[in-house]
C-alpha positions as CSV (number, residue, x, y, z in Angstrom):
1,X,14.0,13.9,15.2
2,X,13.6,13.1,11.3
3,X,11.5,15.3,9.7
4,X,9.8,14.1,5.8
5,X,8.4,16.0,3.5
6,X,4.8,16.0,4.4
7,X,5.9,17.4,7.9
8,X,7.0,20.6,6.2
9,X,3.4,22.3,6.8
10,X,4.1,22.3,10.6
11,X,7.2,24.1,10.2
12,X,7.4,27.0,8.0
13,X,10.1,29.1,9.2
14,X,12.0,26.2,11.2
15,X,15.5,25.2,10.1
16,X,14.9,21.2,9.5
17,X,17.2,18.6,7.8
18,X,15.5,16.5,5.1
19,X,17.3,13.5,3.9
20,X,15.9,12.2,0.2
21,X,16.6,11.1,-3.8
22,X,17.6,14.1,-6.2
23,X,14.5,13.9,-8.2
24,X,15.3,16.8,-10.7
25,X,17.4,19.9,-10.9
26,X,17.6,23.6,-13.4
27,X,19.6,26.1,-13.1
28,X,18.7,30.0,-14.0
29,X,22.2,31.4,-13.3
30,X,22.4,33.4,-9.5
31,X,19.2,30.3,-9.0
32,X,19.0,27.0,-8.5
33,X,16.6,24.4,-8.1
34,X,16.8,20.8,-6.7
35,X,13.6,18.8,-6.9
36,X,13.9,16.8,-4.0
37,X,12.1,13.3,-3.0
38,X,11.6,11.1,-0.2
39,X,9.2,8.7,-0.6
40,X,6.3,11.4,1.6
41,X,6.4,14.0,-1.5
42,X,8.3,16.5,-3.2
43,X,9.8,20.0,-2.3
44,X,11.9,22.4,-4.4
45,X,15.3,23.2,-2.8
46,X,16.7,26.2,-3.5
47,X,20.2,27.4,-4.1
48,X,21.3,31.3,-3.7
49,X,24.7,32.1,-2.7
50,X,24.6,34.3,0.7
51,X,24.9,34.9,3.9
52,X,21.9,35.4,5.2
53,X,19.4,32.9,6.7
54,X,18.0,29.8,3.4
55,X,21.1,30.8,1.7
56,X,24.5,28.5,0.7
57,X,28.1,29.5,0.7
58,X,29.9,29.4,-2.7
59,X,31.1,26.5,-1.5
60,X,27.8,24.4,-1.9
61,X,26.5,27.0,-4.6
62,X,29.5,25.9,-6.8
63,X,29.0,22.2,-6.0
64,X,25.4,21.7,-7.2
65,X,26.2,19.7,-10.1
66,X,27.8,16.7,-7.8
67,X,23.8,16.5,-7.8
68,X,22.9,13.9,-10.0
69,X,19.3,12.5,-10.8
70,X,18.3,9.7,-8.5
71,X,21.5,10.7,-6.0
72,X,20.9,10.6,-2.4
73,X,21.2,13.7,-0.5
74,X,20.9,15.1,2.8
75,X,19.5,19.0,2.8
76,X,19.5,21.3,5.6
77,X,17.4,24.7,5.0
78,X,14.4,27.2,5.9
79,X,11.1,25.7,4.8
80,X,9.4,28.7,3.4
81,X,5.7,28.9,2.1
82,X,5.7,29.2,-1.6
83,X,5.5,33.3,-2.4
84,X,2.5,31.8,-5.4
85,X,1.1,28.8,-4.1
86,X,-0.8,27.8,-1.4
87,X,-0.1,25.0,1.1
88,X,3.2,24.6,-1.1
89,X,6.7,24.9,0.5
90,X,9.9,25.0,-0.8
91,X,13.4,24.9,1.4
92,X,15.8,27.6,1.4
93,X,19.3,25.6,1.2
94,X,21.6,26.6,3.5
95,X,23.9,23.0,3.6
96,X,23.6,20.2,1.2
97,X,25.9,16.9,1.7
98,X,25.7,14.1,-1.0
99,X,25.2,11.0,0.1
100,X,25.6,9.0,-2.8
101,X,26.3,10.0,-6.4
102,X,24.4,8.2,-8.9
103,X,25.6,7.2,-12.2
104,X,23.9,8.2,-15.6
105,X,20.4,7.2,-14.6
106,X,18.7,4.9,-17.6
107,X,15.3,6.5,-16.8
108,X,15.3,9.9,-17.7
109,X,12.5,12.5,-18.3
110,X,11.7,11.9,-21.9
111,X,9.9,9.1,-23.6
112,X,10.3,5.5,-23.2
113,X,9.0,2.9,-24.8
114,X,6.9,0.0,-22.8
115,X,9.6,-3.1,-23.1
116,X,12.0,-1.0,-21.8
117,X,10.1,0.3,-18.9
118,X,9.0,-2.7,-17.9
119,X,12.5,-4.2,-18.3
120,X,13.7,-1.7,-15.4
121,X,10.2,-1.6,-13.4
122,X,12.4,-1.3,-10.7
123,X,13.5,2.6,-11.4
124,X,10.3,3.2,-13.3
125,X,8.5,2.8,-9.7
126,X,10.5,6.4,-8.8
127,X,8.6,8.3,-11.3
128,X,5.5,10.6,-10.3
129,X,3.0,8.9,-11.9
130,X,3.8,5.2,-10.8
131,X,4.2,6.9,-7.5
132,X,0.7,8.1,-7.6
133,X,-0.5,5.0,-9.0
134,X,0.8,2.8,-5.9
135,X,-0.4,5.4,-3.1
136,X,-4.0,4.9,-4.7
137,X,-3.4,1.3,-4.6
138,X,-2.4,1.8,-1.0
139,X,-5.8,3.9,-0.3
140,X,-8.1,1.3,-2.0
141,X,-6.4,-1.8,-0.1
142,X,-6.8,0.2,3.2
143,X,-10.0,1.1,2.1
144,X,-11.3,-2.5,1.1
145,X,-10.0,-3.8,4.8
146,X,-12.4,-1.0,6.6
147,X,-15.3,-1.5,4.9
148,X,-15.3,-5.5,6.1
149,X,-13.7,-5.0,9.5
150,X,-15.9,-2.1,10.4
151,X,-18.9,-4.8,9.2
152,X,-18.1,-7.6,11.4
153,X,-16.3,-9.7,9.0
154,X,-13.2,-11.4,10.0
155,X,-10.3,-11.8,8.0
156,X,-9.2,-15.9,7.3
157,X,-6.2,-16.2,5.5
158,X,-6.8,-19.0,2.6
159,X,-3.5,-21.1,1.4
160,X,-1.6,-20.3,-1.3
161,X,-1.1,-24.4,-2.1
162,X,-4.2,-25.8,-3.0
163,X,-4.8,-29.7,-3.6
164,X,-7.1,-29.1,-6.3
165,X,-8.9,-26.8,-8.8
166,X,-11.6,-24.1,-8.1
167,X,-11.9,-21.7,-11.3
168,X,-11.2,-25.1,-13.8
169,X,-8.3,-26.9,-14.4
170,X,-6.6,-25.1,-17.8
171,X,-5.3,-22.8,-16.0
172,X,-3.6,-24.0,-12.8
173,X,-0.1,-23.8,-11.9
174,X,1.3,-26.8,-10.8
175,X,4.0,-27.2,-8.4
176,X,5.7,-30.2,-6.0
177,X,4.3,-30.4,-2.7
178,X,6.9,-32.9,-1.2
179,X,6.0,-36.4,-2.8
180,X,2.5,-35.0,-3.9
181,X,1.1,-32.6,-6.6
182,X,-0.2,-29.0,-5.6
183,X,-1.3,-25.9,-7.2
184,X,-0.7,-22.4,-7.0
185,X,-4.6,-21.0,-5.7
186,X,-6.9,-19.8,-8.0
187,X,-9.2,-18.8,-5.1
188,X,-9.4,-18.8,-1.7
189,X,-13.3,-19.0,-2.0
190,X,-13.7,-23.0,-1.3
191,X,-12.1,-22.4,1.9
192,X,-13.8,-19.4,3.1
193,X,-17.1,-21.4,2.7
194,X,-15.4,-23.8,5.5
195,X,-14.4,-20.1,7.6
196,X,-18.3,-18.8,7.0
197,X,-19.4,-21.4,8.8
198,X,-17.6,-20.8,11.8
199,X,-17.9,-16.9,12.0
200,X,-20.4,-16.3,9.2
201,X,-19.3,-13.2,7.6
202,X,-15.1,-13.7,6.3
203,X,-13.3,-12.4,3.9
204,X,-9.8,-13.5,2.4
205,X,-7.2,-11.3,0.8
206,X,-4.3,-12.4,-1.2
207,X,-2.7,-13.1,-4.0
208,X,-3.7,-15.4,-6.5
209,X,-2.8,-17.3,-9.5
210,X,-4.1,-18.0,-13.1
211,X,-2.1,-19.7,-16.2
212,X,-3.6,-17.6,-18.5
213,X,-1.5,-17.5,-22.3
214,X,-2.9,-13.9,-22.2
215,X,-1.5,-10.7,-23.4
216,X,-5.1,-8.7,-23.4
217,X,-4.6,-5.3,-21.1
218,X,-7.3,-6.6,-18.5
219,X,-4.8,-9.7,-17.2
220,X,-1.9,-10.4,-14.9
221,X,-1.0,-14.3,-14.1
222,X,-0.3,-13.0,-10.5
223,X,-3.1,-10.9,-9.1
224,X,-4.5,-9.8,-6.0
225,X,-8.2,-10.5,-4.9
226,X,-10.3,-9.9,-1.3
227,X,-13.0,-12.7,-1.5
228,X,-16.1,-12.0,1.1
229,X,-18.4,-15.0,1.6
230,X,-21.7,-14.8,4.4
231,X,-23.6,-17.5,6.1
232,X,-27.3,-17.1,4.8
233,X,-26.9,-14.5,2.5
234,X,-28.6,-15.4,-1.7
235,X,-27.7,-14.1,-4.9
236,X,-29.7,-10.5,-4.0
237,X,-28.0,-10.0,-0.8
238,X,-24.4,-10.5,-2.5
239,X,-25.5,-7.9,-4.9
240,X,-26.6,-5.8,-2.6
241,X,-22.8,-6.0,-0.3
242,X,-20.8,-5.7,-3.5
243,X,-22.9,-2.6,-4.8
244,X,-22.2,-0.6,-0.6
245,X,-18.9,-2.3,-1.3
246,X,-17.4,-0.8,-4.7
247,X,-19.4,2.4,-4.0
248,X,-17.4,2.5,-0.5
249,X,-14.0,2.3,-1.9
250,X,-14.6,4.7,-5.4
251,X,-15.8,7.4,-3.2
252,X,-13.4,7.1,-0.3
253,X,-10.7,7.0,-3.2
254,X,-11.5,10.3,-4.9
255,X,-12.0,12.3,-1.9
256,X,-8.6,11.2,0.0
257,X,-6.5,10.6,-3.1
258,X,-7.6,13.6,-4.8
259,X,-3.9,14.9,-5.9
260,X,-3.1,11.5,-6.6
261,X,-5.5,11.1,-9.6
262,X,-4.8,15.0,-10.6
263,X,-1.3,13.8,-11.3
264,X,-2.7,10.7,-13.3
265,X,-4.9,13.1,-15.4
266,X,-7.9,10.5,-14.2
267,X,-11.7,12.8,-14.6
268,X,-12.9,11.6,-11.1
269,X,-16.5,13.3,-13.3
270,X,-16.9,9.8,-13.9
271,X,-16.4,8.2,-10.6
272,X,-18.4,11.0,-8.6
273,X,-21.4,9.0,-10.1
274,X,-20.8,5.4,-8.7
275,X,-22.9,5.2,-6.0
276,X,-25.7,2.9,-5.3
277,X,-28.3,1.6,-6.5
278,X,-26.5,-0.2,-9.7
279,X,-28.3,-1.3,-12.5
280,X,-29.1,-5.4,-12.7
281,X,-29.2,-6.7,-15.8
282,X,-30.7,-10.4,-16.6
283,X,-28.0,-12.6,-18.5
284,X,-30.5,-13.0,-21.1
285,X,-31.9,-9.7,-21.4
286,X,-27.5,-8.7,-21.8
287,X,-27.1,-11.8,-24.6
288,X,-29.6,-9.3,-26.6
289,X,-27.9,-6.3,-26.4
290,X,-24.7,-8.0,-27.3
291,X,-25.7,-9.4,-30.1
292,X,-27.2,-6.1,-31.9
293,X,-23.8,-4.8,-31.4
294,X,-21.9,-8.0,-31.9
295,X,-23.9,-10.3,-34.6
296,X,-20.9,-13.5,-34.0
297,X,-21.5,-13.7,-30.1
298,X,-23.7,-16.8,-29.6
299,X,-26.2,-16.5,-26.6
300,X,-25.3,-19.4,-24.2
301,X,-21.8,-18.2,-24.3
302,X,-19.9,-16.7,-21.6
303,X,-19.2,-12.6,-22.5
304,X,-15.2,-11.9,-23.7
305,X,-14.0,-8.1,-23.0
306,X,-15.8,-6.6,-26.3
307,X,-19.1,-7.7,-25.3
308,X,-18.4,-6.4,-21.6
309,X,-18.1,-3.1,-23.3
310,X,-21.3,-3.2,-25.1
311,X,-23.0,-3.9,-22.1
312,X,-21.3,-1.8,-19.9
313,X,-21.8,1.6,-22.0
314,X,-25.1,1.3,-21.6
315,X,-25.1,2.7,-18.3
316,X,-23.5,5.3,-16.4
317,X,-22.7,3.2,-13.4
318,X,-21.4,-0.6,-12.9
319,X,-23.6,-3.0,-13.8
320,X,-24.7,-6.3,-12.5
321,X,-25.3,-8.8,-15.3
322,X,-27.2,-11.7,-13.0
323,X,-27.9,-15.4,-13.9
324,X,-25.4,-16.6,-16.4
325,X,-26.1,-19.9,-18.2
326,X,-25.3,-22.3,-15.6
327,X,-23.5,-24.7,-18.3
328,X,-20.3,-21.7,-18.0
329,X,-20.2,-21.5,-14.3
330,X,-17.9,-23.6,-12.0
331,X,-19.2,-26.2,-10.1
332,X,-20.0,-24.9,-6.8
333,X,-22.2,-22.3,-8.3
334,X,-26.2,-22.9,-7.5
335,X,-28.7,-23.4,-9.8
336,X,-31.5,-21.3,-9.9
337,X,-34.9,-23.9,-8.9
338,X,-37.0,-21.3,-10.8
339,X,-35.0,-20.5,-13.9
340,X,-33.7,-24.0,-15.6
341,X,-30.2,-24.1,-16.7
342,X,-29.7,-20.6,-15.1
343,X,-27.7,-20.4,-12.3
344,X,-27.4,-17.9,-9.0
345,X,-24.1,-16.0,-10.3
346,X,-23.1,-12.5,-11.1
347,X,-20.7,-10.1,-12.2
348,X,-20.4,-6.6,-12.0
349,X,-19.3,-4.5,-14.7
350,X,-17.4,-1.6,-14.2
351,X,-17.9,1.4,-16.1
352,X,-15.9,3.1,-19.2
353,X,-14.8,-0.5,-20.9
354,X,-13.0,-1.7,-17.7
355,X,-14.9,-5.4,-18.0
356,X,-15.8,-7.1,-14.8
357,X,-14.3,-6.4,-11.8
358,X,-16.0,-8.3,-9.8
359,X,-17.6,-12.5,-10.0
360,X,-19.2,-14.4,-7.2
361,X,-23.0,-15.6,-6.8
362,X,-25.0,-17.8,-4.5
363,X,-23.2,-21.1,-3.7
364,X,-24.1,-25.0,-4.3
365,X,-25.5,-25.9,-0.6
366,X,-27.3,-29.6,-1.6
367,X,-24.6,-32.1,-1.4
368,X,-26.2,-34.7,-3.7
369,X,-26.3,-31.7,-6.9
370,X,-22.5,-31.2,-5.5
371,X,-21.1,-34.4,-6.2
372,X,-22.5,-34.4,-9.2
373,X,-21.5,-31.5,-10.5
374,X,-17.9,-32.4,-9.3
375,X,-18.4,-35.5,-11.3
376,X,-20.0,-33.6,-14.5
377,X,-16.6,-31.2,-14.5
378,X,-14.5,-34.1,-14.0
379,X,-13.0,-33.3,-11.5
380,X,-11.5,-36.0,-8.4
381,X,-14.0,-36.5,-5.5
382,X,-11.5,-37.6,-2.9
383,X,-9.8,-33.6,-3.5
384,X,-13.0,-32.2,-2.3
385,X,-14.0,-34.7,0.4
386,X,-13.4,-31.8,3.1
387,X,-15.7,-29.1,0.7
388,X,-18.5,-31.7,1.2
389,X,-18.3,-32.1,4.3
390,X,-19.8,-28.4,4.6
391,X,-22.7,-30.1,3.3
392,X,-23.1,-32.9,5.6
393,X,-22.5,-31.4,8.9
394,X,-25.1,-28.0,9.0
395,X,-25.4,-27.2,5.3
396,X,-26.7,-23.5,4.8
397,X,-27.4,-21.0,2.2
398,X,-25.1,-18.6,1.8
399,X,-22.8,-16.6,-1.1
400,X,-19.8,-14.4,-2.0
401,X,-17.7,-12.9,-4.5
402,X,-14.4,-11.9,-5.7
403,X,-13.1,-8.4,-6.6
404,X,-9.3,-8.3,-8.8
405,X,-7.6,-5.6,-7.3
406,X,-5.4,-4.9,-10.2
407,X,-8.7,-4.5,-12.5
408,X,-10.4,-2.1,-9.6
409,X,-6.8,0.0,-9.5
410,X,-6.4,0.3,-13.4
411,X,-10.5,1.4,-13.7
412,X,-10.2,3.7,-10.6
413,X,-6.8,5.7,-11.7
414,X,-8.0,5.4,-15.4
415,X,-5.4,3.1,-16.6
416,X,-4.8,1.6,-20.0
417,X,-3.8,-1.3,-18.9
418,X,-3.3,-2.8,-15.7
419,X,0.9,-3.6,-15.9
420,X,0.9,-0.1,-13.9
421,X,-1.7,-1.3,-10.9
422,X,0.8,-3.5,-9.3
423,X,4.9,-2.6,-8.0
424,X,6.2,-5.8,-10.2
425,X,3.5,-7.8,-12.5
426,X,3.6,-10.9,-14.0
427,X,2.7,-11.3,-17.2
428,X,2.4,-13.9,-19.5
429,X,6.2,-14.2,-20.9
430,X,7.4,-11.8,-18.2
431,X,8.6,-12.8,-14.7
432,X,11.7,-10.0,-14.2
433,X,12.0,-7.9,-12.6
């Protein structure tokens, strides 16, 4: 039977066999220490010369320094509990055979400067804290798929090539679709309106694409994003499923990645707070409060990452900034019949300077307003012939939003920027590793 790491609770006392990378070693003369990996956790390894049960011949003893960082080992030993710390174990050595010997390792345990780390993302991935950062990754993307399944939503996969834009065409990647043009998706939100009205509550989760020339710490050209849309929900009800929503993943984050964000430093002080209700802020009401702050930022305008800050440490909790011009909204989003020019959108700011984390609103459901605001954003009719034929055949209200996942992981873990949230980003003038 293999036995990992995390097993080693279950067997104090056992003799087990633990197969792993060489994660650090020290020496303290009769003494020493392997710091051993394997992908579950980390255990200390320890060498004494003896013959008594946890202890190595001279053989091994004399050995140790075949042990290389990032070599691959197997270890046999006593898993003892540590003699200081609780629910901490360590392995008594009694055989270790190397595996592999690994040459001078480029990352080692001092400082490194960004290019360079990114340059050999690869290796960087081994250290503790990008190790953390991943398993809370892991715990929110688990997280997000139980709150919807265990809500009667079913997951429908949206393509990766699209025929057409959703989020506007300046940023679209194109590509050749056999003899025809396509696009790398934006969204998969046009398509779960089609799924919606099928099963009426769907959600998509994927990866997605934006050809943004941006180098802020908020974007990624390759991103991930769940997108929820429901049959006969409005602008109040998708508030109202994003706020159960983001307070269902920050809470089920802290609690069962709690050593996770110790070793990332993060003050889960600030998360503990994020639960329902959020505040709602009016778009106009939010243009005020900018401009106090920011005198240049003209009202009308859609909010860049300083003003999302303004507005955002104002509260203590995410905050949902409600009926944006509808002039800066895409075309499918619905106009509000009581609030000219305003339309049925939101976004939801996160907390601590983090910016929006999640957009989405109330969607277009009158087909005559639809294919003129396809027309108005220039954009080809015949590409969305299928989109409007949700309107002619049983046309309904009903909404969604998007949440970035990289955004969520980088505000979650407390990240400066959100190159960390995902195993290999893509950046704009970065595609390698």
């Amino acid at each position: 039977m293999r036995y990992f790491i995390s097993d080693l609770k279950d067997h104090v006392g056992q003799k087990l066999e633990l197969k792993g990378w060489v994660y650090n070693t020290r020496s303290s003369g009769k003494v020493k220490f392997l710091e051993l990996r394997d992908g579950t956790g980390m255990v200390s390894c320890i060498f004494y010369k003896g013959d008594k049960p946890g202890e190595c011949s001279a053989e091994i003893f004399d050995g140790f320094e075949q042990f290389t960082q990032e070599s691959s080992v197997k270890i046999t030993g006593i898993v003892r509990q540590h003699p200081k710390h609780q629910n901490v174990f360590e392995i008594g050595v009694e055989a270790a055979e190397l595996i592999q010997r690994a040459i001078e390792y480029p990352i080692s345990h001092k400082e490194h400067g960004t290019d360079f780390l990114m340059e050999n993302r690869h290796l960087w991935l081994r250290s503790k804290r990008q190790a953390a950062i991943l398993r809370v990754r892991h715990e929110i993307v688990r997280s997000i798929r139980d709150f919807f399944d265990g809500r009667g939503f079913t997951l429908t996969d949206a393509p990766i090539f699209t025929p057409s834009a959703c989020e506007g065409t300046t940023t679209l990647f194109e590509t050749q679709y056999f003899d025809e043009k396509a696009y790398l998706s934006q969204s998969g939100q046009l398509y779960m309106e089609a799924t919606a009205a099928a099963l009426g509550k769907v959600y998509c989760f994927g990866p997605t694409f934006r050809a943004e020339k941006s180098k802020t710490r908020r974007h990624l050209i390759e991103f991930w994003m769940v997108e929820p849309e429901v049959a006969f929900n409005d602008l109040y009800d998708n508030m109202e499923l994003a706020e159960q929503f983001v307070e269902y993943v920050v809470q089920r984050t802290i609690k069962n990645r709690a050593e996770e964000l110790k070793v990332l430093e993060r003050d889960v002080s600030k998360l503990e707070p994020i639960k329902g209700p959020f505040p709602r802020v009016h778009y106009d009401e939010a243009a005020l409060i900018i401009k106090k702050e920011n005198p240049n930022f003209i009202i009308g305008d859609d909010f860049g990452g300083t003003d999302e800050t303004i507005i955002s440490s104002k509260f203590e909790k995410p905050v949902f900034v409600h009926h944006y011009p509808a002039a800066i909204k895409a075309f499918y989003m619905k106009e509000d019949p009581e609030q000219a020019g305003k339309s049925m959108s939101c976004d939801l700011l996160a907390t601590e300077g983090y910016g929006e984390i999640i957009g989405g609103g109330q969607r277009e459901d009158n087909l005559e307003i639809l294919q003129r605001k396809i027309k108005e954003h220039e954009l080809q009719e015949k590409d969305f012939a299928w989109f409007m034929d949700l309107r002619r055949y049983g046309s309904f209200p009903h909404a969604g939003f998007g949440l970035g996942i990289e955004r969520t992981v980088a505000w979650i873990c407390g990240l400066p920027h959100v190159r960390e949230t995902i195993p290999f980003p893509r950046l704009y003038g970065r595609s390698y590793p």
